[in-house]
C-alpha positions as CSV (number, residue, x, y, z in Angstrom):
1,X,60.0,127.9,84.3
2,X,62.3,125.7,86.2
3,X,62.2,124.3,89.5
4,X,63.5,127.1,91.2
5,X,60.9,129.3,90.4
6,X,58.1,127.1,90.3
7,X,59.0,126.7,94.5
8,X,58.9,130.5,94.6
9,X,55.9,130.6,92.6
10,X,54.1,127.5,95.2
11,X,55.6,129.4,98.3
12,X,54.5,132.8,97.5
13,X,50.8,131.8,95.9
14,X,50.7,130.1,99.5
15,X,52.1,132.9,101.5
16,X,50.0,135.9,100.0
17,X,46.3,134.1,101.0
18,X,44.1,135.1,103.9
19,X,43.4,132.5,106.4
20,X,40.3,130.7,105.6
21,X,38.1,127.6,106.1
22,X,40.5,126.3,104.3
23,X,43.5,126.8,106.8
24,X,41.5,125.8,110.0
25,X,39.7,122.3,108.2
26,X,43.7,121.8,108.4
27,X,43.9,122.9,112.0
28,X,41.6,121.0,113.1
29,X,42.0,118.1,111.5
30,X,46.1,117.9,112.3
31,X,45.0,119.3,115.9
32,X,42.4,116.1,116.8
33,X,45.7,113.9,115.9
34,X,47.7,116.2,118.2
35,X,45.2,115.6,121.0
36,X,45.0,112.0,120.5
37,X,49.0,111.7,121.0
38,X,48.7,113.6,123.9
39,X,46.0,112.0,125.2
40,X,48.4,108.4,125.1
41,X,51.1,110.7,126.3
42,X,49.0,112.0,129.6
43,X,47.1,108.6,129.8
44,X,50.3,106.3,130.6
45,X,51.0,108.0,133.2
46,X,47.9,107.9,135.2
47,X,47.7,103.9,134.0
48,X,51.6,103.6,135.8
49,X,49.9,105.2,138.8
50,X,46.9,102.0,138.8
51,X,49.6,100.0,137.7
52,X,51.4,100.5,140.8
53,X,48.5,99.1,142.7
54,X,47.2,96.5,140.6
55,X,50.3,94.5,139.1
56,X,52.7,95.8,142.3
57,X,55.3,97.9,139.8
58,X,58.3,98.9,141.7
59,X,59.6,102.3,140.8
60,X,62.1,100.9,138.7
61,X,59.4,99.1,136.4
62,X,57.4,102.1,136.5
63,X,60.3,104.1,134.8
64,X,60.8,101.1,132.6
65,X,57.2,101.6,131.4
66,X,57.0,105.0,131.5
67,X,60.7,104.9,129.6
68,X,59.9,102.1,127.1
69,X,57.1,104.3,124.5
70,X,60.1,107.4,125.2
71,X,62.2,105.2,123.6
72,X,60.0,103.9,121.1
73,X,59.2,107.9,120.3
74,X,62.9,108.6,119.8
75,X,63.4,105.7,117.3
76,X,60.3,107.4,115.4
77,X,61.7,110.5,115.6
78,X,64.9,109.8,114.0
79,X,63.4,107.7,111.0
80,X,60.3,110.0,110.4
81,X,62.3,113.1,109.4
82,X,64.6,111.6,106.7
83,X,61.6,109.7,105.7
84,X,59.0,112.6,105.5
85,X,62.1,115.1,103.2
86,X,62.1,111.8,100.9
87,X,58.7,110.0,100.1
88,X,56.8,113.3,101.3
89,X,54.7,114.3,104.5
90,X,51.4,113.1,104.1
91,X,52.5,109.5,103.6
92,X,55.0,109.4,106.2
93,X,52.2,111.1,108.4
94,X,49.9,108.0,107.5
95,X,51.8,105.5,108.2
96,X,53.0,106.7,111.8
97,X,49.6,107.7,112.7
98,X,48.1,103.8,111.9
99,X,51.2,102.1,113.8
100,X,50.4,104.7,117.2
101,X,46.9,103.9,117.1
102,X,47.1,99.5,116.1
103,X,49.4,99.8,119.1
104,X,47.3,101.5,121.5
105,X,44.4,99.3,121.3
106,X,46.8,96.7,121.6
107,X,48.2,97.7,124.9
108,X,44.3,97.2,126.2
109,X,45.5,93.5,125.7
110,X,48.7,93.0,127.4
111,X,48.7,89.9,129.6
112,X,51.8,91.0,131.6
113,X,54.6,93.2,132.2
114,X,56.6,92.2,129.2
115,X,53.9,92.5,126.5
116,X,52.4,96.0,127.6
117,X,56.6,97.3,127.2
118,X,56.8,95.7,123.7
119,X,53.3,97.4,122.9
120,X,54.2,100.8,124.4
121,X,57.5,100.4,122.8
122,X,55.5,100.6,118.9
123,X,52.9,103.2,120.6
124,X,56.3,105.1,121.1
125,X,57.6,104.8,117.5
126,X,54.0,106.0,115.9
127,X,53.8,109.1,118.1
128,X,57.3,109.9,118.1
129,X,57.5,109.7,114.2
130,X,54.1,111.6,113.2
131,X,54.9,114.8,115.5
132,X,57.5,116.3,113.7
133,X,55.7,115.8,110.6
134,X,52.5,117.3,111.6
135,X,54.1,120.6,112.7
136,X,56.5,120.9,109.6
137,X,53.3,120.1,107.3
138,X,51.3,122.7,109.4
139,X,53.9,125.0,108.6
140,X,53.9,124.6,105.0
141,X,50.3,125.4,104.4
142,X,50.2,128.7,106.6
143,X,50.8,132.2,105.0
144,X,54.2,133.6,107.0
145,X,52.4,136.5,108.3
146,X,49.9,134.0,110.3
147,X,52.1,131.2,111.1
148,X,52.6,131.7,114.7
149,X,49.1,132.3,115.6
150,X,48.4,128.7,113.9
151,X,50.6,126.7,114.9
152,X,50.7,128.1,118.0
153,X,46.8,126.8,118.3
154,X,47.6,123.7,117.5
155,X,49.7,123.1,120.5
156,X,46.3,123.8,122.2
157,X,44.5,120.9,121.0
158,X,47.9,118.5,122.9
159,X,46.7,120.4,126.1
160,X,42.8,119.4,125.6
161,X,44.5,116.0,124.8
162,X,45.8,116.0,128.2
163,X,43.1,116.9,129.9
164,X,40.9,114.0,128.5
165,X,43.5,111.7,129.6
166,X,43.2,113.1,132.9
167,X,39.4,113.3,133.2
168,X,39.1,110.0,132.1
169,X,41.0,108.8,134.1
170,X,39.6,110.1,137.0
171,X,36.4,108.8,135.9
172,X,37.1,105.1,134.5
173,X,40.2,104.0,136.2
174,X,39.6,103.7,139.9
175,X,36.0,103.1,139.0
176,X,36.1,100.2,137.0
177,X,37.8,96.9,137.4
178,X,40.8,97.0,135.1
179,X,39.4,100.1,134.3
180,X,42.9,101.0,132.6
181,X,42.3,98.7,130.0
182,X,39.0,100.5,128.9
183,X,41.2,104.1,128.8
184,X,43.4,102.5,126.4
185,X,40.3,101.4,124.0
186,X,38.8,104.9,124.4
187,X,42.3,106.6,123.2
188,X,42.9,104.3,120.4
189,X,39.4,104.3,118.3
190,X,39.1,108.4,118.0
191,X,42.5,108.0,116.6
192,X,42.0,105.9,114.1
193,X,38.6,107.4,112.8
194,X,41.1,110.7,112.2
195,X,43.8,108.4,110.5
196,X,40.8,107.6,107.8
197,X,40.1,111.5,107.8
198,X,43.3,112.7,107.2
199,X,44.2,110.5,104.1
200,X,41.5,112.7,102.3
201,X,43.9,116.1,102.9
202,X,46.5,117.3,100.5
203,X,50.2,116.6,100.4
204,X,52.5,119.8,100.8
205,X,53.2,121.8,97.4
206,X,56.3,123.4,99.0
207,X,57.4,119.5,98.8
208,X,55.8,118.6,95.5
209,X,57.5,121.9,93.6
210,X,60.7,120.7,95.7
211,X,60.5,117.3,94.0
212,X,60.0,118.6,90.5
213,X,56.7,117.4,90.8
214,X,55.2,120.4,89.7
215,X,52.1,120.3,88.0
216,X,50.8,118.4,91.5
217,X,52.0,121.0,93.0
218,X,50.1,123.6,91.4
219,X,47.0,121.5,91.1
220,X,47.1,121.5,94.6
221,X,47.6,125.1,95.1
222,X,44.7,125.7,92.8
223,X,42.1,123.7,94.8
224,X,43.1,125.6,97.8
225,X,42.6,129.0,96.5
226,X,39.6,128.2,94.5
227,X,38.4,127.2,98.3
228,X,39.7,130.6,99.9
229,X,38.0,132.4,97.2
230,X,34.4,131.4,98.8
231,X,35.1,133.4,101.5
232,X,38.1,135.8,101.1
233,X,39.8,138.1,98.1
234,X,42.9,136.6,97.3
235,X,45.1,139.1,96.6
236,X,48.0,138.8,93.5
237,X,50.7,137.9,93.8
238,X,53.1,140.9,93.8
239,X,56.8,140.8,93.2
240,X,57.5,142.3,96.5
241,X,56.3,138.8,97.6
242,X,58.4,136.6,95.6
243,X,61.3,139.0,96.7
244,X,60.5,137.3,100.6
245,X,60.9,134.1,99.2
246,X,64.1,132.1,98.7
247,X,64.6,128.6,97.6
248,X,67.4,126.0,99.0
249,X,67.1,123.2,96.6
250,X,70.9,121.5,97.8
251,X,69.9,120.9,101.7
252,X,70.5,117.9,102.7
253,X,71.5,116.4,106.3
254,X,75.2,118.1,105.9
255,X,73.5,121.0,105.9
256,X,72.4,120.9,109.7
257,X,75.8,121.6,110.2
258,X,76.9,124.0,107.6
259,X,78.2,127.6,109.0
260,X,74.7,128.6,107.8
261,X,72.9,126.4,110.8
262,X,75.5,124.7,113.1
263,X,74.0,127.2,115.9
264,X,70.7,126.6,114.9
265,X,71.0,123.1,115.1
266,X,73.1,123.2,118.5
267,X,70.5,125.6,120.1
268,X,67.5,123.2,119.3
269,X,69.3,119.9,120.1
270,X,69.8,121.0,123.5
271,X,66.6,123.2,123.5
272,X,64.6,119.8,122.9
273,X,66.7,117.7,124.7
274,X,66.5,119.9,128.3
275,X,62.5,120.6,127.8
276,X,61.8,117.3,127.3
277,X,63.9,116.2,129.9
278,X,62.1,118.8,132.2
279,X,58.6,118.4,131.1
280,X,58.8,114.4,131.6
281,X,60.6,114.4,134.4
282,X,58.0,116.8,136.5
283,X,54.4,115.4,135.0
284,X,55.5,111.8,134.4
285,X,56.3,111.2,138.0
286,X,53.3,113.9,139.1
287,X,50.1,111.5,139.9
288,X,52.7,109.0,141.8
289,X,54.3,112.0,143.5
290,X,51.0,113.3,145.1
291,X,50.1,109.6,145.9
292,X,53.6,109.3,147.4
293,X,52.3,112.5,149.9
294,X,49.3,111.0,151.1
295,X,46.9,112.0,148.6
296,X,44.3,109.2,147.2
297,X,44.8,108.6,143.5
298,X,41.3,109.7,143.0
299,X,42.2,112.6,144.7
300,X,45.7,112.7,142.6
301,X,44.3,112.6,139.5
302,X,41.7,115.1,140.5
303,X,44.8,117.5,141.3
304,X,46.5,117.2,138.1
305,X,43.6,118.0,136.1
306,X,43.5,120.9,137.7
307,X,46.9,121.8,137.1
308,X,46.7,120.8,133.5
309,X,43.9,123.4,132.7
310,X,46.7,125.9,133.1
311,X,48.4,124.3,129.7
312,X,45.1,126.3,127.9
313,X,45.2,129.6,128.5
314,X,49.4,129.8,127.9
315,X,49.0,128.2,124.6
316,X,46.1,130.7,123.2
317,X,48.7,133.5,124.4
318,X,51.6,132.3,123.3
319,X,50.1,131.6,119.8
320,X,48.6,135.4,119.4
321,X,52.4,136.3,121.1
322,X,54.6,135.3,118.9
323,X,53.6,137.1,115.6
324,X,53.5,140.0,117.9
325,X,56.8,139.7,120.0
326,X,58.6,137.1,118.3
327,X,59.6,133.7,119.5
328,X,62.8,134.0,120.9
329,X,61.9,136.2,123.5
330,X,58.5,134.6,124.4
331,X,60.2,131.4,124.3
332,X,63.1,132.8,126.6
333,X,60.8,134.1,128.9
334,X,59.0,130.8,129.6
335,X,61.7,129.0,129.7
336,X,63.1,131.0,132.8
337,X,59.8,131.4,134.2
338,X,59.1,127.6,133.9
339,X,62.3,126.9,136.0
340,X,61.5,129.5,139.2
341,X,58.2,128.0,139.7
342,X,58.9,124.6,139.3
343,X,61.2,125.3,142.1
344,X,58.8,126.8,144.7
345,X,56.3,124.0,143.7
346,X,59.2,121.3,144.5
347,X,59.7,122.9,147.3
348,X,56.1,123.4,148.4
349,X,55.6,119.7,147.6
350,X,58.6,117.7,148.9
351,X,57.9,119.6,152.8
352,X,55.0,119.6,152.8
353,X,54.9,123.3,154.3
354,X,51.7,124.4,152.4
355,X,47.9,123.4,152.5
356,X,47.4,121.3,149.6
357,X,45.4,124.1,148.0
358,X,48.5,126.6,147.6
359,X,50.5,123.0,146.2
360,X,48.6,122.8,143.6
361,X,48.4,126.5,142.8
362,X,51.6,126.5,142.8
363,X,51.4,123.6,139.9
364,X,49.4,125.5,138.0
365,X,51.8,128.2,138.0
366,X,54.5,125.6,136.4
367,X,51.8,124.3,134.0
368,X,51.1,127.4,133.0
369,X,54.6,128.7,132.0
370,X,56.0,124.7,130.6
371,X,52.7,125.0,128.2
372,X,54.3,128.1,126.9
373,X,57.5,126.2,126.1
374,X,56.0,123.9,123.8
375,X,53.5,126.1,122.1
376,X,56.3,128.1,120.6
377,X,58.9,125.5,120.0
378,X,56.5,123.3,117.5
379,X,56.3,126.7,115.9
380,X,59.7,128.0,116.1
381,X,61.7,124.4,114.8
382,X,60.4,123.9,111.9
383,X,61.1,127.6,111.2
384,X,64.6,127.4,111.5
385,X,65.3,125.2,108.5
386,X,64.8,125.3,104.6
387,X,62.0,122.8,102.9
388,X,64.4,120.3,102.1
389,X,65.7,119.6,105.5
390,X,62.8,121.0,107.5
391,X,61.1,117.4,108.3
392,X,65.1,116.0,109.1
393,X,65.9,119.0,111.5
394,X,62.5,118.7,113.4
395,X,63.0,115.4,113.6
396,X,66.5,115.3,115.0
397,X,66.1,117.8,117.2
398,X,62.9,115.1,118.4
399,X,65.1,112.9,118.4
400,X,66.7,114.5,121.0
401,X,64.1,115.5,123.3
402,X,62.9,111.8,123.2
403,X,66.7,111.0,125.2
404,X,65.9,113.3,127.3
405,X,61.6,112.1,127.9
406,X,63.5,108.8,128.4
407,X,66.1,109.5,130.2
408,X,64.2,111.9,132.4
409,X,61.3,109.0,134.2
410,X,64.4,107.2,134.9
411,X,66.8,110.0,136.8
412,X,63.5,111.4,138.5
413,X,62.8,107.8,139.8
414,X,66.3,107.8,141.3
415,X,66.6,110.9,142.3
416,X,63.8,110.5,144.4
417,X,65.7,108.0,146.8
418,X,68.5,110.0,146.9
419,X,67.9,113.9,147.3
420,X,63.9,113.5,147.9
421,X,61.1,115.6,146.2
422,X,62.4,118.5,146.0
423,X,65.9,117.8,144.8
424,X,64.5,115.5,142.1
425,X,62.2,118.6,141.4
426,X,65.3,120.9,141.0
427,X,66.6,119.1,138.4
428,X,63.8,119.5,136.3
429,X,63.7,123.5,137.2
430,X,67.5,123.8,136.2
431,X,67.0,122.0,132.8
432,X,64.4,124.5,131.9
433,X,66.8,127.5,133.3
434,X,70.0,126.3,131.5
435,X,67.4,125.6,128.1
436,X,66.6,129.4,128.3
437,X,70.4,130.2,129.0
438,X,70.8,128.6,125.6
439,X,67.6,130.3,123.4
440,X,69.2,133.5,124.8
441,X,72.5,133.1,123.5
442,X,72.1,130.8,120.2
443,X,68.6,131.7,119.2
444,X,67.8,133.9,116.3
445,X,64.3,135.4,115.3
446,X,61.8,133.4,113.1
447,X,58.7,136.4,113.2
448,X,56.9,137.0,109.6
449,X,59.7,135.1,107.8
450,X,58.4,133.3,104.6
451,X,59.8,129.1,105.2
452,X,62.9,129.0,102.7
């Protein structure tokens, strides 16, 4: 058998099995990682808010910080991918996973401005270097006909993430002196106890059988269906589902921009780039905004947790959705939608026109739709792209959307001395519009397709 078919054979022994025990051990375990990052992601934002009062940031540092793990993400990003296609995902999964979480205890310890950039900075380059990988490994494991409703889930756990950061926040930092240090410890030890978990899960087969490392591969693929068989019938293996599977062994970076996947690659770039751009530039500002209104930062932080509880219920629908209606259109539709209501809550914000009740209602309108955005676009990337380049492509296209988180603190912050709350808003709401303009017009449809 050569290594052509022994890929086929791996992808459709993997594709044909019934979701098990098996399948969510992995969604859970990749998921508490998935929380964790967005725990740091959310929690930064809330510390800039203490920040402001306790070390007497100016706006510009508070983009610098808020900017300085963006960029640190992006430089992760674009080393993970190549990294994760060569020495394999599980490694390259480890090692980001250890650097995020050594940096974020050490950012409990900064003794000044300088120190808590350079710490945020390697914080940045763990996260932004173990996210592509966890959804393209996700991926992997997942039969085709399930995938969406998967990985869609796991996008759940980044909400749940968020709200920790925000009730703990609420909780510990205006409560405790320095209590922002403490947030910091409580972030980084959970991640580290599923750093020690995770080494104990298997390495992709699709990756091993790519490698011509096959009889790993099929060891692997053994263990997991003598696991399914506990609790399910595993059907054969039928040729009708080798027929659905089809093996790219010459991909390679060039190939992002083949005729085969120039328009792919275009559609995410900017897809990633003006999401990003739109979901950093609205929430990273968003505890200092309502501050900036009048609002206490107890009372702040109180506001955005309630506005983050709409990231839940988008995510589980969205993840059902999409192996249902597809991703392109779900992800069109959220994309638009994201845009109009961020709009009316800029407006209802920066004039202060409405009670405070309907403000906030009105932000958990836009939560609810941006939380659709990146539920299907962890699902639909690594999609898009054949084994050997699926890590790379995620990762560029990461790569991207960390110039835009950075960028995006940075604009906001000006923008806000310039055109006020609700210009700055608008430019947040058109980045979502003109991403959806793009999904339309460059997007093609990913539903019940076996990964190349």
């Amino acid at each position: 058998m050569n290594n052509n078919d022994v890929s086929v054979s791996v992808a459709a022994r993997l594709d044909r099995l019934p979701l098990s025990k098996f399948h969510y051990k992995l969604l859970t375990i990749n998921g508490c990682a998935w929380a964790f990052d967005a725990f740091d992601v959310g929690l930064v934002t809330f510390i800039a808010t203490a920040l402001i009062q306790a070390w007497h940031l100016s706006s510009a540092q508070v983009g610098i910080l808020l900017s300085s793990g963006l960029f640190g993400m992006m430089v992760g990003a674009f080393l993970s991918g190549p990294a994760a296609d060569r020495f394999g995902r599980k490694a390259v999964f480890q090692w980001t996973m250890l650097i995020f979480s050594l940096a974020s205890l050490a950012c409990a310890f900064a003794w000044d401005f300088t120190s808590l950039i350079c710490f945020r900075f390697l914080v940045g380059v763990g996260l932004g270097g173990e996210t592509p990988v966890v959804t393209a490994l996700m991926g992997e494991f997942i039969p085709a006909r399930d995938r969406g409703k998967v990985q869609g889930l796991i996008n759940t756990f980044w909400a749940v993430g968020w709200l920790s950061a925000a009730a703990l926040s609420y909780f510990i930092i205006p409560g405790i002196q320095e209590g922002w240090r403490w947030a910091f410890v409580a972030g980084a030890l959970p991640a580290l106890y599923i750093w020690v978990i995770r080494r104990n899960l298997p390495e992709s087969p699709r990756w091993l059988a790519l490698q011509g490392r096959d009889q790993e591969a099929a060891t692997i693929v053994d263990t997991i269906e003598a696991e399914v068989a506990k609790t399910n019938t595993i059907p054969p293996v039928t040729a009708e589902i080798m027929t659905t599977v089809s093996v790219d062994k010459k991909a390679s970076l060039g190939t992002l921009f083949s005729p085969a996947y120039w328009r792919t690659t275009v559609m995410l770039w900017a897809l990633w780039f003006l999401g990003m751009f739109g979901y950093y530039g609205l929430f990273a500002w968003l505890p200092s905004l309502l501050v900036k209104a009048g609002h206490s930062m107890v009372k702040s932080f109180l506001y955005v947790v309630i506005m983050q509880l709409a990231y839940i219920p988008n995510q589980i629908l969205c993840a059902y959705g999409m192996d249902k209606y597809g991703r392109k259109r779900l992800l069109t539709a959220n994309l638009l939608l994201a845009g109009v209501a961020t709009v009316l809550f800029g407006w209802a914000l920066g004039y202060g026109a409405l009670e405070i009740s309907q403000v906030v209602l009105l932000g958990v309108l836009t939560s609810f739709f941006v939380s659709g955005i990146w539920g299907i676009t962890y699902t639909y990337t690594p999609e898009l792209y054949p084994t050997g380049i699926r890590v790379t492509g995620t990762s560029m296209a990461a790569t991207c959307s960390r110039m835009g988180s950075m960028l995006a603190p940075l604009v906001i912050g000006y923008a806000l001395n310039f055109v006020g709350v609700s210009g700055a808003i608008a430019i947040v709401a058109g980045a979502f519009v003109l991403a959806g303009i793009i999904v339309a017009a460059l997007g093609q449809e990913t539903r019940g397709r076996s990964l190349q």
